[in-house]
C-alpha positions as semicolon CSV with decimal commas, in nm:
position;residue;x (nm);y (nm);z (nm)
1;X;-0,896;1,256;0,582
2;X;-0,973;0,927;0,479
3;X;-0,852;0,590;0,523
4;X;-0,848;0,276;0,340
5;X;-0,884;-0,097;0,428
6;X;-0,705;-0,383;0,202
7;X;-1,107;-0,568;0,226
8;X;-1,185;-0,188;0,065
9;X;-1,346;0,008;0,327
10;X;-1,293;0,337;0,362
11;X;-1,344;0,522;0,691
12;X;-1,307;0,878;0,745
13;X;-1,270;1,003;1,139
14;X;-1,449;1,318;1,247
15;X;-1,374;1,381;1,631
16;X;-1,473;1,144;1,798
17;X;-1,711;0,931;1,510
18;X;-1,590;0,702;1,267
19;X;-1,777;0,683;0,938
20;X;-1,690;0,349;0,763
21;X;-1,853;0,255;0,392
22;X;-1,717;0,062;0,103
23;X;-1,544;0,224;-0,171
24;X;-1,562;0,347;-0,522
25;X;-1,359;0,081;-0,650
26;X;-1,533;-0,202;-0,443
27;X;-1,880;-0,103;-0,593
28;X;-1,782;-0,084;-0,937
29;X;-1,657;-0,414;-0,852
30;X;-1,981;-0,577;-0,718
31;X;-2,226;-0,383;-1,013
32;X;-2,540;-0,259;-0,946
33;X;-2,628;-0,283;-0,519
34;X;-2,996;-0,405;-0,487
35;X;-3,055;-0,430;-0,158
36;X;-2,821;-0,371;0,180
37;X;-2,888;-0,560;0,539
38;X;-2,795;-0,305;0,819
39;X;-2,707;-0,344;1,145
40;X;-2,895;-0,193;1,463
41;X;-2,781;0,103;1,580
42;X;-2,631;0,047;1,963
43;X;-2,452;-0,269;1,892
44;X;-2,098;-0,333;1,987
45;X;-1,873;-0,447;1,701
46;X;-1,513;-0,573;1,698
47;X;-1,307;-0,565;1,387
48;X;-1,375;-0,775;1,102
49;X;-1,719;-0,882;1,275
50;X;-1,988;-0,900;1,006
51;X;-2,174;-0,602;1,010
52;X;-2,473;-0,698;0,738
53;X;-2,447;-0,792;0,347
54;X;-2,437;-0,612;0,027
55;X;-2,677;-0,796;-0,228
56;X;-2,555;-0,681;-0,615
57;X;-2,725;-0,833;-0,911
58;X;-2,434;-1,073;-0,927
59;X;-2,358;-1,177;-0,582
60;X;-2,421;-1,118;-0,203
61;X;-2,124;-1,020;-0,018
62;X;-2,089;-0,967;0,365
63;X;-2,014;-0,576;0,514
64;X;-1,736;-0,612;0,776
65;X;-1,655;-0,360;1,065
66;X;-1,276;-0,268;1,003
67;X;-1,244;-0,123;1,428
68;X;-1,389;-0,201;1,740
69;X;-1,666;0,052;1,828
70;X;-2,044;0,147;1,891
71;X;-2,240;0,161;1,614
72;X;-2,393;0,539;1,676
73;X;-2,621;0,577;1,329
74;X;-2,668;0,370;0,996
75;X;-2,752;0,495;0,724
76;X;-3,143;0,393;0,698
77;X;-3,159;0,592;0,320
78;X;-2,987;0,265;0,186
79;X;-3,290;0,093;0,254
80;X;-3,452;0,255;0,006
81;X;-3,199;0,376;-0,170
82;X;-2,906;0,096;-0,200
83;X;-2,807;0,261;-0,515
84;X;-2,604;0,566;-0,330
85;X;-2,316;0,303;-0,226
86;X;-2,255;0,275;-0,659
87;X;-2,364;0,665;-0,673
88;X;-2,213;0,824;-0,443
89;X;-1,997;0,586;-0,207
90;X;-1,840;0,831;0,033
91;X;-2,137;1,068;0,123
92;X;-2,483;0,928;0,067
93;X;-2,349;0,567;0,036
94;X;-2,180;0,568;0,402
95;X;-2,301;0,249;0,576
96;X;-2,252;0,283;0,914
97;X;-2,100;0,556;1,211
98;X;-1,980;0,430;1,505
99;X;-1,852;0,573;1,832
100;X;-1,589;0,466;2,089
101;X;-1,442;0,337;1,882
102;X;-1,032;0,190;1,838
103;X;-0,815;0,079;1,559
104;X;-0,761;-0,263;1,715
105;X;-0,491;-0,397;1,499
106;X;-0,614;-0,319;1,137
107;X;-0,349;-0,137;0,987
108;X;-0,497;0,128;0,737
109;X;-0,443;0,207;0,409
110;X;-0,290;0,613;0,347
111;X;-0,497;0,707;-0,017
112;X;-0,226;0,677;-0,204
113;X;-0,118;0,290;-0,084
114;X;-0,514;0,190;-0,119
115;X;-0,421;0,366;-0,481
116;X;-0,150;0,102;-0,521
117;X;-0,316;-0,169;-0,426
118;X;-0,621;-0,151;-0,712
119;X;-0,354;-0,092;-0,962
């Protein structure tokens, strides 16, 4: 039940929430996360709007929404905890939920054509 972005987010849709993070293969990529800027909770993004950064050891690198939505929750246990996104990416290292949301024109990735493209 997930889905996969080409800028490697992954997003998994429960009902009526989307939960969006970054994934396994993106924070391998960046190395050890040190520190995460979230958004606020209640803000209205659009897709590919910048959504906070992701500081690794090595670099800074921005956090973009892949859909137009609410953001309902973010994960606040990255701020003490950035490590999850490299531990854990797609339960304790989810970044943000949103709500009312839509798939505006991204064009998701099925698991096995995000496979193919990190190959």
């Amino acid at each position: 039940n997930l889905f996969y972005t080409k800028e490697h987010e992954w997003i998994k849709l429960d009902n009526d929430v989307a939960t969006i993070g970054i994934t396994d293969y993106a924070q391998s990529e960046l190395g050890d996360i040190i520190f995460i800027e979230l958004p606020e909770t209640g803000d209205s993004v659009q897709e590919k709007d910048s959504i906070g950064t992701i500081e690794a050891v090595k670099t800074v690198a921005d956090l973009f929404s892949p859909m137009n939505g609410e953001i309902s929750e973010v994960n606040q246990s990255l701020e003490d905890n950035p490590e999850y996104v490299n531990t854990d990416p797609y339960e304790m290292g989810w970044i943000i939920k949103l709500n009312n949301f839509t798939k505006g024109d991204a064009n998701f990735l099925t698991p096995a054509e995000y496979k193919s493209l990190i190959q």
